[in-house]
C-alpha positions in Angstrom: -0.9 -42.2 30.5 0.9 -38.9 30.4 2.9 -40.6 27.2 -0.1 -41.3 25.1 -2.1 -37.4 26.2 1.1 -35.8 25.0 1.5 -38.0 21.8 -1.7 -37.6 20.8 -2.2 -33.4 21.6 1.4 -33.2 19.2 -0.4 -35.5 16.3 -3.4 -33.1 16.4 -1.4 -30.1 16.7 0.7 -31.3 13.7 -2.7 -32.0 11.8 -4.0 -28.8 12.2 -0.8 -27.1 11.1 -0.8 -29.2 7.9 -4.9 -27.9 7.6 -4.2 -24.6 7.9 -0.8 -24.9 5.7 -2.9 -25.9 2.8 -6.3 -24.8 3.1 -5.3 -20.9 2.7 -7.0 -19.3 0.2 -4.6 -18.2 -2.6 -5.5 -14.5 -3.3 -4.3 -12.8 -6.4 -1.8 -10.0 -5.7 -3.0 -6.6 -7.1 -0.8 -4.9 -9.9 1.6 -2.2 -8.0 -0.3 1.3 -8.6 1.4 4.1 -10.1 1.6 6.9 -7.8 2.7 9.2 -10.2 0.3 12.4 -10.4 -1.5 12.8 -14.2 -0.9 16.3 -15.6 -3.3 17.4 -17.8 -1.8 20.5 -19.3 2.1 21.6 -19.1 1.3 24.9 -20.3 1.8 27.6 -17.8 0.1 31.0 -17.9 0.8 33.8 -16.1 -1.0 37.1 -15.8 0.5 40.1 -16.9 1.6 42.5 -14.4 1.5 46.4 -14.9 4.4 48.1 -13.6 3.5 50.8 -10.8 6.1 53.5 -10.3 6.7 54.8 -7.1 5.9 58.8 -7.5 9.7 60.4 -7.7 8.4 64.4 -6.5 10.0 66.0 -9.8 
């Protein structure tokens, strides 16, 4: 009795690892995405800065 249970819960186990072995959905695998920031412009501008003097008393 105990012989035929155990048999018989290893044939179903084995069935349902062969069901879910090929009943997976295959999913396509997305193309790896560039990280990489996009710069727009390489041009870099800069304001002009007026030289102060510091007041020298003469």
């Amino acid at each position: 009795m105990i012989y035929t249970i155990t048999i018989s819960l290893l044939v179903l186990i084995a069935i349902n690892f062969l069901l879910l072995r090929f009943s997976c959905n295959k999913t396509n695998k997305k193309a790896k995405v560039n990280n990489k920031p996009i710069i727009l412009s390489t041009k870099v501008t800069s304001l002009p800065v007026s030289e102060k003097l510091a007041p020298t008393g003469s």
